[in-house]
N, C-alpha and C positions, 0 to 999 in steps of 0.2 A: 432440533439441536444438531449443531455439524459437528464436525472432528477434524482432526488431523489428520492429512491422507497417508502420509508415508516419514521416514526418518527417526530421529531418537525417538521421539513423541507420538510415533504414527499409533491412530487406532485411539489417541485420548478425547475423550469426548468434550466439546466444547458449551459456552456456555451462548445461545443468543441473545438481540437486546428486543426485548418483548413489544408489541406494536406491531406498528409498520411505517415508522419514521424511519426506519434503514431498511439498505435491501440487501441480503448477503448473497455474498456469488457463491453460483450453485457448485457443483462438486462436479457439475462435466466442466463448466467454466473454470473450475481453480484446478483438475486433474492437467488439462490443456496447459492451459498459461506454466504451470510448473514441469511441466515434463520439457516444452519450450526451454524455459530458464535453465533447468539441468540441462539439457544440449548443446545449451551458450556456455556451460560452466561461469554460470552466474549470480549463484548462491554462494559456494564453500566461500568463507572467509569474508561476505560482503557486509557492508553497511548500510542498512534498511532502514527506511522511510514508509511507514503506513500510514499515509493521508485521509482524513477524514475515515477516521479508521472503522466506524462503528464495533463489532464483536474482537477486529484485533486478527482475524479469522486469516487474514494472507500474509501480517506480518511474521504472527506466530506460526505459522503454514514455514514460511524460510529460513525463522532461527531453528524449528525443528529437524530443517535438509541441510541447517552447517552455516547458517547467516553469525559472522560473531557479533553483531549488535543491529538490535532492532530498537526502533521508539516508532511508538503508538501514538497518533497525535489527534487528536476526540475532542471536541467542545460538549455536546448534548450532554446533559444528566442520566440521563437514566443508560447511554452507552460507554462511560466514563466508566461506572462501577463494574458492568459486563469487561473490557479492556483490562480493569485491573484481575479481576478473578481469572479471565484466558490467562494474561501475562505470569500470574501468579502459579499456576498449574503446570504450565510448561516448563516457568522456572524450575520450578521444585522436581520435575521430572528430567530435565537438562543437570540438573545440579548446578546451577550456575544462574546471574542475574544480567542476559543476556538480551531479554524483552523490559521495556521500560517505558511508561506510559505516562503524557503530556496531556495536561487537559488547557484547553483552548483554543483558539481560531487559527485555521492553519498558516494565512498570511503574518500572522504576527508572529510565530514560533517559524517562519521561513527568513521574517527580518533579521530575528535575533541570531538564525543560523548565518546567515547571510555574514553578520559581521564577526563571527566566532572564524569564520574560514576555513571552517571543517565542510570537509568534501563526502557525497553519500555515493551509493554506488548505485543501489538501487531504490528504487521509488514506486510504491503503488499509489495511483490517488482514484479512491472510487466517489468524486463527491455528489452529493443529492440530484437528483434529475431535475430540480426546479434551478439548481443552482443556473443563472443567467451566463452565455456567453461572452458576453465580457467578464462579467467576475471570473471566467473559469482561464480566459486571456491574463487577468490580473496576475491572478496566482500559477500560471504557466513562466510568466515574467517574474516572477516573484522564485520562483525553483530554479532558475536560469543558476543564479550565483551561487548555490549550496550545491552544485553536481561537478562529482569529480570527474576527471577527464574518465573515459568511457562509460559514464556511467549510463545505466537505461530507464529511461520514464515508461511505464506501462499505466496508462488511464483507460477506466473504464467509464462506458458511457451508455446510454439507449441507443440502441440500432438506428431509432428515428432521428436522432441530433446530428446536426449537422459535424463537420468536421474540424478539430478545433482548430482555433484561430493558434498558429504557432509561433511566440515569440522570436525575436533575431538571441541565435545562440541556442537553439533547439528546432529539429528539423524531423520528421517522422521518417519511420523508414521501413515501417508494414501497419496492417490494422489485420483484424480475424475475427469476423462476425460470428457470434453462436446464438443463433433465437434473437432474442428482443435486446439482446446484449454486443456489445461493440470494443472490441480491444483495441487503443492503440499503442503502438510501439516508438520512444521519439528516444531521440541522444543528442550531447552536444555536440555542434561544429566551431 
């Protein structure tokens, strides 16, 4: 089971999604990345995107350090109901309905943002390791038009995958290896 590391909600215990269809990022992995994002002052106030969310684990992680709206965006079944129960707990501990969770395919729920024209600021997308590099190309084209000017893409990936293919209108601009896990960091130009 993980938690939350730090903020309103720090120390609440989370809920995982049982199996091993997801992989959740470990707590040296998400201590890093968020201690990062606090030094960019890139939470308070920001607009969060949790791609291929499985447990909901790094969106809830930011609305608890000050994100004012997060969405959780889930297709699997059995990580859909994990998503809602994080979502649900943090709310209730936030007082407030600041984590909100979308079930379905992340391309489709990026079309419909796409043409709403609402801007995010920050983005995690952890999606599956089998997921194909083109597909992962698709949906990097596909986040192009939902990000708000400075917004940050942080994707996570296997150390072994190569390096993503970067759409024109997002460009990387570090990565930060821990173990078998691979961060990268991209923005728009």
């Amino acid at each position: 089971m993980g938690r939350i590391i730090a903020g309103a909600a720090g120390g609440l215990g989370l809920k995982s999604v049982p199996g091993d269809a997801t992989r959740p990022t470990t707590d040296r992995v998400k201590e890093a990345l968020f201690s990062r994002l606090e030094s960019r002052d890139e939470l308070e106030g920001s607009r969060v995107l949790d791609l291929y969310a499985g447990s909901g684990a790094l969106g809830v992680e930011a609305a608890s350090r000050g994100a004012r709206a997060v969405v959780l965006v889930e297709q699997a079944p059995k990580a859909i109901g994990i998503c809602q129960a994080n979502a649900a707990l943090v709310n209730k501990q936030l007082r407030s309905d600041a984590v909100l969770v979308r079930r379905g395919a992340v391309n489709s729920f990026l079309a419909a943002e796409g043409e709403s024209g609402r801007g995010w600021d920050l983005i995690f997308m952890d999606p599956p390791y089998p997921l194909t590099e083109s597909e992962l190309a698709a949906t990097l084209q596909a986040l192009v038009p939902v990000l708000d000017d400075g917004a940050l893409v942080v994707l996570e990936r296997s150390s072994r995958s190569p390096e993503p293919t970067w759409p024109d209108g997002l460009e990387a601009v570090a990565s930060k290896k821990y173990g078998e896990t691979i961060l990268w960091f991209a923005e728009p130009i």
